[in-house]
C-alpha positions in Angstrom: 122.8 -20.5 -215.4 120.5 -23.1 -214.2 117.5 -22.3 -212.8 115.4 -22.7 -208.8 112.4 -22.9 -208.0 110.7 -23.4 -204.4 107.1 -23.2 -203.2 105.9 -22.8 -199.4 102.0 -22.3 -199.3 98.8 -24.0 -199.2 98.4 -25.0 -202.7 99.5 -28.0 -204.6 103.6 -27.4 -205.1 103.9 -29.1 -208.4 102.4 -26.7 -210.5 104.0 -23.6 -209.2 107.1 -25.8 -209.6 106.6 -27.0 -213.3 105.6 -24.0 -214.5 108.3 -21.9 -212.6 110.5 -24.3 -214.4 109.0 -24.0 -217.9 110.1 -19.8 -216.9 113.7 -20.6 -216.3 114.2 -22.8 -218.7 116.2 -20.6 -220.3 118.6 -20.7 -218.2 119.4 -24.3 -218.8 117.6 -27.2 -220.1 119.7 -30.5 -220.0 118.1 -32.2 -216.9 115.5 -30.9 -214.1 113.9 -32.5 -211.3 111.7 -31.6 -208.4 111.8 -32.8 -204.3 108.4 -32.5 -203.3 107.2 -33.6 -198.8 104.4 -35.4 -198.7 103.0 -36.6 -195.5 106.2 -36.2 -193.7 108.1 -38.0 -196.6 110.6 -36.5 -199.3 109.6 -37.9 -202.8 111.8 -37.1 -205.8 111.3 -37.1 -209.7 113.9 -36.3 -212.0 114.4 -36.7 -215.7 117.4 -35.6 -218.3 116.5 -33.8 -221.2 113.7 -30.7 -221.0 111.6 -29.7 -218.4 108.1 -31.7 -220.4 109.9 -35.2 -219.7 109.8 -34.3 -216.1 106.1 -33.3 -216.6 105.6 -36.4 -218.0 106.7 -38.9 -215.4 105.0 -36.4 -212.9 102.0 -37.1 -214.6 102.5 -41.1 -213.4 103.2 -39.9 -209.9 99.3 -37.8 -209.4 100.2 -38.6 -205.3 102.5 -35.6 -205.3 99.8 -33.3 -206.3 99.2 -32.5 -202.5 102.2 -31.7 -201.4 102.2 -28.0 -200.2 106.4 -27.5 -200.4 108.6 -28.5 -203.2 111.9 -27.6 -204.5 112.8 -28.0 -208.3 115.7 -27.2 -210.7 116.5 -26.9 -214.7 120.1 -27.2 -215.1 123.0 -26.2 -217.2 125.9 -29.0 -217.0 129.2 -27.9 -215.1 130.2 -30.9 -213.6 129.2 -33.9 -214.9 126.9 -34.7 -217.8 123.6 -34.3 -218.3 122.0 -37.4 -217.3 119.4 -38.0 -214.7 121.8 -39.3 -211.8 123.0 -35.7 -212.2 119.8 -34.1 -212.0 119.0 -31.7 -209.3 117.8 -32.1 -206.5 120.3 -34.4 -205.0 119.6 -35.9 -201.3 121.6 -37.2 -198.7 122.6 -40.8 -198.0 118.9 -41.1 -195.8 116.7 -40.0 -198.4 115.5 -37.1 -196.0 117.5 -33.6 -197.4 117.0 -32.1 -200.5 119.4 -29.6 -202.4 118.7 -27.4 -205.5 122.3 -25.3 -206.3 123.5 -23.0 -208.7 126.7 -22.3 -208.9 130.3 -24.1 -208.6 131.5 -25.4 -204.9 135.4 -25.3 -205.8 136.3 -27.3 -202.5 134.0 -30.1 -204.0 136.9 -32.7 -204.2 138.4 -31.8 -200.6 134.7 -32.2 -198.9 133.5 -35.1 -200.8 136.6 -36.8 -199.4 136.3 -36.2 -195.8 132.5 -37.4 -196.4 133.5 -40.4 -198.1 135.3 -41.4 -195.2 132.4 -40.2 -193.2 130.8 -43.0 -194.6 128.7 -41.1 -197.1 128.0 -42.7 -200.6 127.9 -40.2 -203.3 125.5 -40.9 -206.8 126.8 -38.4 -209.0 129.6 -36.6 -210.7 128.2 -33.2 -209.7 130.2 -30.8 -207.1 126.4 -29.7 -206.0 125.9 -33.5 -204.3 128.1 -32.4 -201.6 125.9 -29.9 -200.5 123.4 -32.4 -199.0 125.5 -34.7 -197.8 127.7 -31.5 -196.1 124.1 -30.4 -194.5 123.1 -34.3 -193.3 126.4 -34.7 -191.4 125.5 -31.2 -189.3 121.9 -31.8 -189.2 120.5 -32.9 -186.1 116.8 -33.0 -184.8 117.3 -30.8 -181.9 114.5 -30.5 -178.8 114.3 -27.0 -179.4 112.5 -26.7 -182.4 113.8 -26.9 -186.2 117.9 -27.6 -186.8 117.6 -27.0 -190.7 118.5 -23.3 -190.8 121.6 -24.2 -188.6 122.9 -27.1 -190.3 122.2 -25.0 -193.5 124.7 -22.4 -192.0 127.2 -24.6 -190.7 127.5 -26.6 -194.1 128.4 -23.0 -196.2 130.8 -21.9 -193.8 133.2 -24.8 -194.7 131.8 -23.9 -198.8 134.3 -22.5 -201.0 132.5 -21.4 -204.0 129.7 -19.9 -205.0 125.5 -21.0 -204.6 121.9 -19.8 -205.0 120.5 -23.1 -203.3 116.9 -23.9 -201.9 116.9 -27.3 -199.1 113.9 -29.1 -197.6 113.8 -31.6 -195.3 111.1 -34.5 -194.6 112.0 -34.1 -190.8 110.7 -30.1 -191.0 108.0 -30.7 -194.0 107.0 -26.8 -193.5 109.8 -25.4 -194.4 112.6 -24.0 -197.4 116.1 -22.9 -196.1 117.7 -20.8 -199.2 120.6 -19.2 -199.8 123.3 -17.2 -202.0 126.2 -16.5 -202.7 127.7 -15.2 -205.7 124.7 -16.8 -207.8 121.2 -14.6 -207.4 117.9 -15.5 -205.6 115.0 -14.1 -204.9 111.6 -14.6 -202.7 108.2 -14.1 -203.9 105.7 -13.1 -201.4 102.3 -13.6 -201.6 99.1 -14.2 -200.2 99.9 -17.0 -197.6 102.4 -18.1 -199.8 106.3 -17.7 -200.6 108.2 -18.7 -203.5 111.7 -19.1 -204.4 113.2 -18.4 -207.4 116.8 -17.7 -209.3 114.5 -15.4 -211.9 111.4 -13.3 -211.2 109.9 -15.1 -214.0 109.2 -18.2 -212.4 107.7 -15.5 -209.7 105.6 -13.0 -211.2 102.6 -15.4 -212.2 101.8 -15.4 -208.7 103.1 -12.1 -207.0 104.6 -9.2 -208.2 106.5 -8.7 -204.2 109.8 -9.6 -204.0 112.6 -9.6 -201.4 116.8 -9.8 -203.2 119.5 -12.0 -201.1 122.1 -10.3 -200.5 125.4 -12.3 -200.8 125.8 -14.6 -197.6 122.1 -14.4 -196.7 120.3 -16.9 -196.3 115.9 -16.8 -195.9 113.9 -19.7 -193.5 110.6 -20.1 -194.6 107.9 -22.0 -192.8 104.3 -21.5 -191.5 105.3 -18.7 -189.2 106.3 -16.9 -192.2 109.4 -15.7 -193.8 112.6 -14.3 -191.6 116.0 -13.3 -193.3 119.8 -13.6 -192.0 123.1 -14.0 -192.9 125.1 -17.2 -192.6 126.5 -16.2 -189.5 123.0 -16.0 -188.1 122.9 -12.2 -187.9 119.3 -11.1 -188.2 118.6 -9.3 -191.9 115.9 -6.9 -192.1 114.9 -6.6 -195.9 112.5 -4.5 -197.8 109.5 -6.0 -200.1 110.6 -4.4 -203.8 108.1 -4.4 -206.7 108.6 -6.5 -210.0 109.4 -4.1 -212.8 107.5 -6.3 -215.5 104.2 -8.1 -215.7 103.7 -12.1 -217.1 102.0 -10.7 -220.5 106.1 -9.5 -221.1 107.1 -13.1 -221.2 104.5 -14.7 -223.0 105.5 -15.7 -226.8 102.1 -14.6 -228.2 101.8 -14.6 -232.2 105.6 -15.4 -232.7 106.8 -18.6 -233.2 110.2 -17.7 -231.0 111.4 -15.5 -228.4 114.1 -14.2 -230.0 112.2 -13.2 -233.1 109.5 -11.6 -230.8 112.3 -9.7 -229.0 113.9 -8.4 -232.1 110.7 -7.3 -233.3 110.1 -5.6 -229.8 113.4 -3.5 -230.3 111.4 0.1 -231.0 109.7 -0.3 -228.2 112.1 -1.5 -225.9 114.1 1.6 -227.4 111.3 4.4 -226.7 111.2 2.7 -223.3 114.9 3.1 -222.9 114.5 6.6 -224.1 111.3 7.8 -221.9 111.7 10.4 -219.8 114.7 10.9 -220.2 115.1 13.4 -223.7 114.1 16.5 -222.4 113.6 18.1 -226.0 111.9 21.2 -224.7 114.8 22.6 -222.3 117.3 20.8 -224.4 119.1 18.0 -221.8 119.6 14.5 -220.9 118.0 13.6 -217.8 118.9 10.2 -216.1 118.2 10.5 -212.2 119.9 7.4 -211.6 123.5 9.3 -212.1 122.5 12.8 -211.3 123.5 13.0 -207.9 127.0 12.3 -208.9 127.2 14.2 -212.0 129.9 16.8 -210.5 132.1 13.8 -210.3 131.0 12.3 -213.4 132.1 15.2 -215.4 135.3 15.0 -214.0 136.2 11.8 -215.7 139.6 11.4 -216.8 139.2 8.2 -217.9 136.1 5.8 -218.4 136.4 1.6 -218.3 134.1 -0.7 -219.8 134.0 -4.0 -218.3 131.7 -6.7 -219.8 131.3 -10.5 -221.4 129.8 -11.9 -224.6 127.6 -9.2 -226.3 127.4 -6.9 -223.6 130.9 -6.5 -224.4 130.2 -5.4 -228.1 128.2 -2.7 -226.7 130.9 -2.0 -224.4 133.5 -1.1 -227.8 130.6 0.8 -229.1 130.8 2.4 -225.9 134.3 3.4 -226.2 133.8 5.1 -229.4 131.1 6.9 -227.9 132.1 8.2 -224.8 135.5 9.6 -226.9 133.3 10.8 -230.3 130.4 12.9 -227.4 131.8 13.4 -224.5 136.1 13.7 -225.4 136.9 11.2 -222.4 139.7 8.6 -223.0 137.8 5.0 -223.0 139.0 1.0 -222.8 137.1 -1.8 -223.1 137.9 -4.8 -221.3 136.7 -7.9 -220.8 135.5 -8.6 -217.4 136.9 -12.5 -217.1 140.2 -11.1 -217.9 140.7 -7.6 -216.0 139.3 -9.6 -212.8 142.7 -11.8 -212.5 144.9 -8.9 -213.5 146.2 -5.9 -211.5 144.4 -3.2 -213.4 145.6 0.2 -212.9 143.1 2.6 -211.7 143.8 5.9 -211.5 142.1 9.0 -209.7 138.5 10.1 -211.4 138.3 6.5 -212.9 135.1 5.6 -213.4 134.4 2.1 -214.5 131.0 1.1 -216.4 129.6 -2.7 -215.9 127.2 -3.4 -218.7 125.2 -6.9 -218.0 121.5 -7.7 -218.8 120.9 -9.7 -215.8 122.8 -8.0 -213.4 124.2 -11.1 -212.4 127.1 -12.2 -214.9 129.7 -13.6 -212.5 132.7 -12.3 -214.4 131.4 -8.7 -214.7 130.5 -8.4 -211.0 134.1 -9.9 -210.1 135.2 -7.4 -212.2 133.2 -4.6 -210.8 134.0 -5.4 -207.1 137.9 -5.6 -208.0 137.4 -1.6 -209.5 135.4 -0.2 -205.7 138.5 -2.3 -204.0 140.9 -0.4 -206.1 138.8 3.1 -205.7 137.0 4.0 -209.1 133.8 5.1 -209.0 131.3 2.0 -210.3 128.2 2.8 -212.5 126.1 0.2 -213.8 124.5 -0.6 -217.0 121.5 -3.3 -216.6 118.4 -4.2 -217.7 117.0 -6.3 -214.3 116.2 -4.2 -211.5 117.3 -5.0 -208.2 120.1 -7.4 -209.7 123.4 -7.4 -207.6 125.2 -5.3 -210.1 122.6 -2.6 -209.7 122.5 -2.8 -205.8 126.8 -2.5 -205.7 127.2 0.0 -208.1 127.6 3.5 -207.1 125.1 4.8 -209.4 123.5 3.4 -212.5 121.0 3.7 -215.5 118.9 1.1 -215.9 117.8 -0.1 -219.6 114.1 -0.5 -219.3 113.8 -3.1 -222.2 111.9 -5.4 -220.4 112.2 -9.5 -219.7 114.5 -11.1 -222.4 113.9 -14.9 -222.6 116.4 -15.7 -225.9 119.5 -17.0 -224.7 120.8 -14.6 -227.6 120.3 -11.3 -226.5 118.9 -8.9 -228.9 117.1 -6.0 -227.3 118.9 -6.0 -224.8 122.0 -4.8 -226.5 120.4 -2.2 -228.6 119.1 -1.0 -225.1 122.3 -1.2 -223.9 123.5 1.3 -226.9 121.0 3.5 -226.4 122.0 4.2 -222.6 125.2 4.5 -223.2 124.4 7.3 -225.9 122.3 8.7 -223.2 125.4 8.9 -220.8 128.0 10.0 -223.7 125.7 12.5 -224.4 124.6 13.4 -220.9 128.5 13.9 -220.5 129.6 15.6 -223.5 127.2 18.4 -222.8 128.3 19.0 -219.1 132.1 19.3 -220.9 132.0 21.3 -224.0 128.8 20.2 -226.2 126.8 22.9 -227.3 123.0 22.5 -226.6 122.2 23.0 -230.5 124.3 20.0 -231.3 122.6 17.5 -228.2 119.0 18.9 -229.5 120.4 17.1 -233.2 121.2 14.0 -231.8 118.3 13.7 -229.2 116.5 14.5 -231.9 117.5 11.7 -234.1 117.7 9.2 -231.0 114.1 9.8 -231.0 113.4 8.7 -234.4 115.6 5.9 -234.7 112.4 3.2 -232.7 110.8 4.1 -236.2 113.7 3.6 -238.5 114.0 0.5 -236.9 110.7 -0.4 -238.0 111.4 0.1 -241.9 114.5 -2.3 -241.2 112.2 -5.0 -239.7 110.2 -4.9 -242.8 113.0 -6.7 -245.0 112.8 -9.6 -242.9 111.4 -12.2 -245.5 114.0 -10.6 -248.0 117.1 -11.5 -245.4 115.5 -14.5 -245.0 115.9 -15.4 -248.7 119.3 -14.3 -249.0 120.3 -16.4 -246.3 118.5 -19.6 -247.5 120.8 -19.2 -250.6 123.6 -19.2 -248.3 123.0 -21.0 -245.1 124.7 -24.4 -246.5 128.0 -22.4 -245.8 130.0 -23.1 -242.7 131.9 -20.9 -242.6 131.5 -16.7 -243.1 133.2 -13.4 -242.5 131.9 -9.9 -240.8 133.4 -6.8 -241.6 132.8 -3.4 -240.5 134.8 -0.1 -239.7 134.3 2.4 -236.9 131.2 2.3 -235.0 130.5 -0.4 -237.1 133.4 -2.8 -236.1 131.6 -3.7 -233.4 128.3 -4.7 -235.2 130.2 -6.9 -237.5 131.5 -8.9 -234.1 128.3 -8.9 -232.6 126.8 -10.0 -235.9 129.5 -12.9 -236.2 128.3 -13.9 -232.2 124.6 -14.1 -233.2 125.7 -16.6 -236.5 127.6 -18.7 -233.8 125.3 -18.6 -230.9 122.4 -20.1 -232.4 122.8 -21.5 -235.8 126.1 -23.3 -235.3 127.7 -22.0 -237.8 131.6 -20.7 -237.8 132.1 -17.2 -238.1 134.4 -14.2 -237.5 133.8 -10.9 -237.4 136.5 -8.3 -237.8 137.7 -4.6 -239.0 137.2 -4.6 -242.4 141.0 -3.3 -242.8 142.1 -6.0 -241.0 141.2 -8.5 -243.5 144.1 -8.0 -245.8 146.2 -9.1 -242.6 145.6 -12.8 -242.6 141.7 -13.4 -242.8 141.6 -13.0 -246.5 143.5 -16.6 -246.8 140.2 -17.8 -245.8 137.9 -16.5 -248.8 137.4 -18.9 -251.3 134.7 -19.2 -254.4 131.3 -18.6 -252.8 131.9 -17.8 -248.9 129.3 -15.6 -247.5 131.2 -12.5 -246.4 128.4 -9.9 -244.4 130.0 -6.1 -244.9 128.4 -3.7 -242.6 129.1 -0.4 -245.1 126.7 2.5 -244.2 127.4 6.0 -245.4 130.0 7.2 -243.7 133.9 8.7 -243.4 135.9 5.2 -244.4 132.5 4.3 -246.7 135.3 4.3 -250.0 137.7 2.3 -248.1 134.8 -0.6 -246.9 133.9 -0.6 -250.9 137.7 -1.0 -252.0 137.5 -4.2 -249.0 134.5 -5.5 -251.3 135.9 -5.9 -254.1 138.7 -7.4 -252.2 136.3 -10.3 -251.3 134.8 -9.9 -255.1 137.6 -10.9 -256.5 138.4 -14.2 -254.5 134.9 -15.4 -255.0 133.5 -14.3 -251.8 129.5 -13.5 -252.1 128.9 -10.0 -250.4 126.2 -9.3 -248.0 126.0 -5.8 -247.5 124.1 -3.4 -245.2 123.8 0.0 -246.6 122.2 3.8 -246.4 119.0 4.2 -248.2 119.4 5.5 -251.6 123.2 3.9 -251.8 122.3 2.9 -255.2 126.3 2.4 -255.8 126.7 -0.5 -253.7 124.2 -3.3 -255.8 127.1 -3.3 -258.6 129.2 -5.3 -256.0 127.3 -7.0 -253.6 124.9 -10.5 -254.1 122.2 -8.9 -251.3 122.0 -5.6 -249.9 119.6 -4.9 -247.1 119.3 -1.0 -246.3 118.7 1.3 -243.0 117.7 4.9 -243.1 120.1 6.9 -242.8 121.7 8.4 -239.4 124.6 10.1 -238.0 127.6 7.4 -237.7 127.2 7.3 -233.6 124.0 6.2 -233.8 123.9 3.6 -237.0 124.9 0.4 -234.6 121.2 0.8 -233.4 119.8 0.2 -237.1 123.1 -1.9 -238.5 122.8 -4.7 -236.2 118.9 -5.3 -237.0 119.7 -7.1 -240.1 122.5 -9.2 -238.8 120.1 -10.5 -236.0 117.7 -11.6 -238.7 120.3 -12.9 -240.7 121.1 -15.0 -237.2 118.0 -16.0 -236.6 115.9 -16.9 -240.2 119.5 -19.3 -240.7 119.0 -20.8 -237.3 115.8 -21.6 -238.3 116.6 -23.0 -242.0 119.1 -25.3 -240.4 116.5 -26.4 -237.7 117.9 -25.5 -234.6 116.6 -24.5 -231.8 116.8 -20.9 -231.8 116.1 -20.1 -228.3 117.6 -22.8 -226.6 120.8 -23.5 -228.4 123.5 -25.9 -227.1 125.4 -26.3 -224.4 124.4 -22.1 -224.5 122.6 -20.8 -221.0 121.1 -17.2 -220.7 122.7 -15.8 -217.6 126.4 -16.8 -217.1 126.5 -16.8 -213.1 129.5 -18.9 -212.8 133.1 -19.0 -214.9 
């Protein structure tokens, strides 16, 4: 959540910083501001709202197009609202120190106190104000060269909390101090100059070279280059990594939205997931990322899934997948909740984190609290080099490439497809025959291309939801492997076109829910060919006959289910472990085309951030 941006060089700072900011906007878009020295002085522009009201009023300011170091933030409201006093940066009570700050410092209250009494004056409701007010009354202006760095370390060692922060200072105009903890940042570098960034998109316009903070380092960057270290002022040595993904990946091109491009790039993003890794000739899964563990691996007695938000739909998915292939007792549990528990974790536990970014703060709690109690940790993300990849004992990575829509779409379809990969991967190893993983790798492969023929209904969901979208409130059901589409399904409705939904096992509904149906409530019922396919019909005519209007998702050539459903939308057809892949398609359509009748803002939606890096 929120989003940094720095610059060190010899160009013009603003720029970099606007357009880094434009990148992460994602990540949070209710105020953003930029610090920017300028012959020795600190000059500051801020503005609530989106990142092109900043632009504006930088556009009255054309002196700060010479500055050569800047810091600048987008932000997602924690403490206090979004208004401009709230903005980021924040300085100190002399106008001279400048903080940018993800995260949440807990012992805000407690600090701001003893600073109070200090004599400092505080401007906002924010927690992140403390910061530069904490680094002004440890800052001094040394005779032995710069005192940032040091101030910078004694501030965080009185920090409870967590931070991914960036500081400048008028009194050392050269340089950027940043730091993390618990919230990630990165450092582009380039030609003669560095770059600071939460996201590598704000990063790989300029260079694809990257060095990952580890938590409690912190980088000093000036003219004499770049030097790494931990908050204790223990010299790091880090290695330059490569970004994964180029800037064409995050560019919207002939769609009008990210999320509709990204749903669209689902085949792809699947057959990228999948490369190299079906071996169809010798007849095996091959994921090097796991293999030098696979001894213990097989040895599973029991698998956790920890995760948040849709990542956790994948997650129960998971479950059924890793008991269907592979015969190994699974749980799924969310990761805010099994973090603040004392979870029981037996010998040859392995425990599976599934994140896109690699930074959700729950799920990498959650993770570190399994290696404390001994499991063996895998990881299941999509950004290489994230913190959840670097802690993990092993991993697979998803290889879907950037996702910019705050609601994730490919990201969780690659997230399926892995965790096939490793069910499968598994279940041959324990009793699989090699005929039967040839079947399903065989149909994983063709599944990019199903997906395709499901993409080509899109105007005809969008017309059956435009008949519907005046409804507030609607109902997913689904059984089996499709329980878990119906929830996700249910998340997407909610996530971005504000409407109330629940999504549920279709059996379930005769237990309470069906008190809700009244004469013309949209009720989606994900009913593919399969074992309990007469038991989801029997649950249709349930909602038939209190008025409900059916939206089904069906097989191909299920000519039986038109009798009872108002719109039927249809994916080729596939064994029952690997349908989530083609059932969710339609229910992210349905999402999106009635996020876009109702005119909201489908990629930003409210109070709704991309990467969840605090609780």
């Amino acid at each position: 959540m929120c989003g940094i941006v720095g610059y060190v060089g010899r160009k013009s700072a603003k720029p970099v910083l606007i357009e880094g900011l434009k990148r992460l906007e994602y990540r949070g878009y209710d105020s953003a501001g930029v610090a920017i020295i300028r012959d020795g002085q600190l000059h500051l522009c801020k503005s609530a709202g989106r990142i092109a009201g900043l632009e504006d009023r930088l556009d009255g300011e054309p002196q700060l197009a010479t500055g050569t170091v800047g810091i600048a933030h987008t932000r997602w409201a924690t403490h206090g609202a979004p208004t401009e006093d709230n903005a980021h940066p924040h300085t100190d009570c002399t106008g001279r120190i400048a903080v940018v700050h993800n995260g949440i410092i807990e012992n805000y209250a407690a600090l701001k106190q003893v600073l109070e009494e200090k004599g400092h004056t505080f401007r906002s409701e924010t927690d992140s104000e403390v910061l530069a007010h904490l680094i002004s009354e440890f800052y001094r202006d040394g005779d032995n060269g710069s005192d940032l760095p040091r101030a910078v370390q004694q501030a965080l060692r009185e920090v409870a909390g967590t931070y991914g922060l960036a500081v400048v200072c008028a009194d050392e105009p050269g340089m950027i101090v940043a730091a993390r903890k618990g919230s990630p940042l990165i450092v582009g570098v380039g030609a003669d100059e560095y770059i600071v960034a939460s996201d590598a998109s704000a990063i790989v316009e300029h260079t694809v070279n990257v060095i990952y903070l580890n938590d409690n380092e912190m980088v000093v960057i000036d003219e004499a280059g770049l030097r790494t270290l931990t908050i204790d002022n223990v010299p790091v040595s880090k290695q330059v990594q490569q970004i994964e993904w180029s800037l064409e990946q995050i560019a919207l091109g002939e769609f009008e939205h990210f999320m509709l491009k990204e749903i669209f790039e689902q085949p792809e993003a699947l057959r990228n997931s999948c490369r190299g890794r079906l071996n169809m000739r010798e007849g095996r899964i091959q994921l090097g990322g796991i293999e030098h563990l696979s001894r213990e691996l097989v040895k599973t007695r029991r698998i956790i899934l920890t995760a948040c938000g849709t990542a956790w739909h994948a997650g129960l998915i998971g479950e059924f997948l890793f008991e269907d292939l592979a015969r190994i007792p699974a749980e799924v549990e969310y990761a805010s909740e099994f973090r603040y528990r004392n979870p029981i974790i037996e010998d040859r536990t392995v425990v599976i984190a599934v994140s896109q970014s690699g930074e959700t703060a729950d799920t990498l709690a959650a993770l570190r609290e399994a290696e404390h109690k001994g499991a063996m940790t895998l990881g299941v993300v999509n950004a290489v080099g994230s913190t959840i990849a670097r802690e993990t004992d092993t991993g697979v990575y998803l290889h879907a490439g950037p996702e910019i829509g705050v609601a994730s779409t490919k990201a969780f379809t690659a997230q399926l497809t892995v965790l096939t990969l490793i069910s499968l991967y598994l279940g041959r190893r324990r009793f699989m025959s090699e005929t039967t993983l040839k079947q399903y790798m065989e149909e994983l492969q063709a599944i990019p291309d199903k997906i395709e023929t499901v993409l080509a209904q899109s105007d005809a969901i969008k017309q059956a939801v435009e008949a519907c979208v005046d409804r507030d409130n609607w109902l997913f059901l689904g059984r089996g492997y499709n329980y878990p589409v119906a929830l996700e399904g249910a998340l997407k409705l909610k996530e971005i076109s504000y409407i109330h939904a629940e999504g549920l096992p279709a059996a379930e509904m005769k237990h309470g829910p069906i008190a809700l149906i009244t004469e013309g409530m949209p009720v989606v019922v994900v009913a593919p060919r399969c074992g309990t396919y007469d038991k989801i019909i029997g649950n249709i005519e349930e909602v038939r006959a209190r008025g409900g209007t059916v939206i089904a998702v069906a097989t191909e050539g299920d000519d039986r289910i038109a009798r009872y459903a108002e719109h039927v939308f249809y994916i080729p057809d596939c064994p029952p472990a690997l349908q989530p892949l083609l059932t969710v398609v339609p229910l992210q359509l349905l999402a999106y085309h009635a996020a876009v009748a109702r005119g909201c803002n489908v990629d930003k939606p409210r109070n709704l951030a991309k990467s969840v890096t605090v609780e």
